[in-house]
C-alpha positions as CSV (number, residue, x, y, z in Angstrom):
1,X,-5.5,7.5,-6.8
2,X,-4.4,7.8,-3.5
3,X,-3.0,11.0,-1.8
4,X,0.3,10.8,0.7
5,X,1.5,13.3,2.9
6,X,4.7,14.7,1.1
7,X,6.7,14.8,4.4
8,X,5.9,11.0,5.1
9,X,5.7,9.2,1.4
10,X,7.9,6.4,2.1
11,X,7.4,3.7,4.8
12,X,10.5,5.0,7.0
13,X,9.2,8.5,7.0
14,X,6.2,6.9,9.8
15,X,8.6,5.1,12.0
16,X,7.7,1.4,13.2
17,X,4.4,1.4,10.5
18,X,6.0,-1.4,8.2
19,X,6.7,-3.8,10.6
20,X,3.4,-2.6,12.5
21,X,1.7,-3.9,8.8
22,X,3.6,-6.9,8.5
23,X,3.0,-8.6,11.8
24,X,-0.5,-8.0,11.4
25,X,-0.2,-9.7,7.8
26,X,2.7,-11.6,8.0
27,X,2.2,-13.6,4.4
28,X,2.8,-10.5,2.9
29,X,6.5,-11.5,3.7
30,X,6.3,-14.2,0.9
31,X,5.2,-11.4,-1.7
32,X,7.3,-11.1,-4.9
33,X,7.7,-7.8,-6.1
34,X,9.5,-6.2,-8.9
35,X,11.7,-3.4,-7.7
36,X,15.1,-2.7,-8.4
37,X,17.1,-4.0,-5.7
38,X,15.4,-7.4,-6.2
39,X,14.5,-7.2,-2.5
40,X,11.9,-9.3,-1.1
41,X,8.9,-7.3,-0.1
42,X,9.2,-7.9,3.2
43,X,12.9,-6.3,3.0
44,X,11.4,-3.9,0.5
45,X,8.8,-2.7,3.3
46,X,10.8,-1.0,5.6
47,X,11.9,1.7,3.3
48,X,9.5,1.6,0.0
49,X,6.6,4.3,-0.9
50,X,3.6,4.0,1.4
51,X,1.6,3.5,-1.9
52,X,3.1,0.7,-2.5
53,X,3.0,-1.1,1.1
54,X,-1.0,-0.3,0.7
55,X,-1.3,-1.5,-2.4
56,X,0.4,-4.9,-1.0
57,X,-2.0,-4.6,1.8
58,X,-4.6,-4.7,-1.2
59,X,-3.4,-7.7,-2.7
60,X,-3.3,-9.7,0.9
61,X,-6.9,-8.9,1.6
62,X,-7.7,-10.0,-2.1
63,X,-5.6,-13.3,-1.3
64,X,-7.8,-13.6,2.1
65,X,-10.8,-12.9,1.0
66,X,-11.2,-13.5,-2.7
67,X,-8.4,-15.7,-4.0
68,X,-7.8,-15.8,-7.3
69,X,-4.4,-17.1,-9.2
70,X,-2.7,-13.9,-11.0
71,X,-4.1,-11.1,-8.4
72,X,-1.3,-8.8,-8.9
73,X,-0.9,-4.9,-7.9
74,X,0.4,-1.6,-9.1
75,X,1.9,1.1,-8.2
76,X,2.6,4.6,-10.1
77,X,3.6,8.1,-9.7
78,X,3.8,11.4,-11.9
79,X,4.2,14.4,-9.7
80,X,5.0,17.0,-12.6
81,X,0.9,15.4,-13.8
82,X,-0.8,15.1,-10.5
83,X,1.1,16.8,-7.7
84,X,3.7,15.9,-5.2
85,X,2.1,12.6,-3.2
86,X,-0.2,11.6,-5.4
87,X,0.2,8.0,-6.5
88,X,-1.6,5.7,-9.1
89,X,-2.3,2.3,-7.0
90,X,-3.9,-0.6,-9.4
91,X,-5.0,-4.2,-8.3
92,X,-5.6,-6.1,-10.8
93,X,-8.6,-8.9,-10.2
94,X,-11.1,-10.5,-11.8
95,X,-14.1,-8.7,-9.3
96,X,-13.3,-5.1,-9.9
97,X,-15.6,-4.4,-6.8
98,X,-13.6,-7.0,-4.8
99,X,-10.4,-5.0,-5.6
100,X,-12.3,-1.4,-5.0
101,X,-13.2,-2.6,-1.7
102,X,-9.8,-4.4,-0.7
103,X,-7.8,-1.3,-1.9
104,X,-10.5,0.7,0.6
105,X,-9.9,-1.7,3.2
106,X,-6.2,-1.5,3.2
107,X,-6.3,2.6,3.4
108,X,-8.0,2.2,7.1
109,X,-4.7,-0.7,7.7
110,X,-2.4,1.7,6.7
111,X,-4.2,4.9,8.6
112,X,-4.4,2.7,11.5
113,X,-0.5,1.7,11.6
114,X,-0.3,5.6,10.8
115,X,-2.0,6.7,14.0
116,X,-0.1,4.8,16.2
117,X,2.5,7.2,15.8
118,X,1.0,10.8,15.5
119,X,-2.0,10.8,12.8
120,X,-2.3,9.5,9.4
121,X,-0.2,9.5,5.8
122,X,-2.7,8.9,3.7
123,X,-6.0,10.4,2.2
124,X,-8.4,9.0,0.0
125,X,-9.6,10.9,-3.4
126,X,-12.8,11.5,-2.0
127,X,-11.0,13.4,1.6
128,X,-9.4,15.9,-0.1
């Protein structure tokens, strides 16, 4: 699970943070995603859940650093079960640890585009 600041859950809340994210991984542009304005991600990015650009962030690391055909991502909410800005972000991968440690990796990208602009949107589980 990863925690978002309510006042800054979607990508245009933290102005200039997508397209911060997508020159720094720009085959992230090529992602398919399944949402319902059949947008490609790189479309989707600039207005989507933060959640859901880190767990794309996730799924570029996997693709850098531990390819396998099929990795595919996640991401789900239920705020009347776990509280406003908490979201359910799955990778799905053959190396569970490989996907723990991607997911990881792509909270500091996402804090990092964050802070460029006055602090960060996200918190881990364990910062609470």
């Amino acid at each position: 699970m990863v925690r978002v600041d309510p006042r800054r859950m979607r990508t245009s809340d933290v102005p200039g943070m997508a397209s911060r994210v997508m020159r720094r991984m720009p085959l992230m542009a090529g992602h398919t995603c399944d949402n319902s304005g059949g947008l490609r991600f790189s479309d989707e990015a600039a207005d989507t859940e933060v959640a859901h650009l880190l767990e794309h962030v996730a799924v570029e690391i996997l693709a850098r650093t531990a390819p396998q055909r099929g990795c595919r991502g996640e991401t789900a909410w239920d705020f009347s079960r776990d509280g406003r800005g908490v979201f359910r972000v799955t990778v799905h991968h053959r190396d569970a640890d490989a996907a723990a440690a991607a997911l990881e990796r792509a909270v500091d990208v996402l804090e990092e585009a964050a802070s460029q602009v006055d602090g960060t949107a996200l918190k881990r589980d364990d910062q609470q």
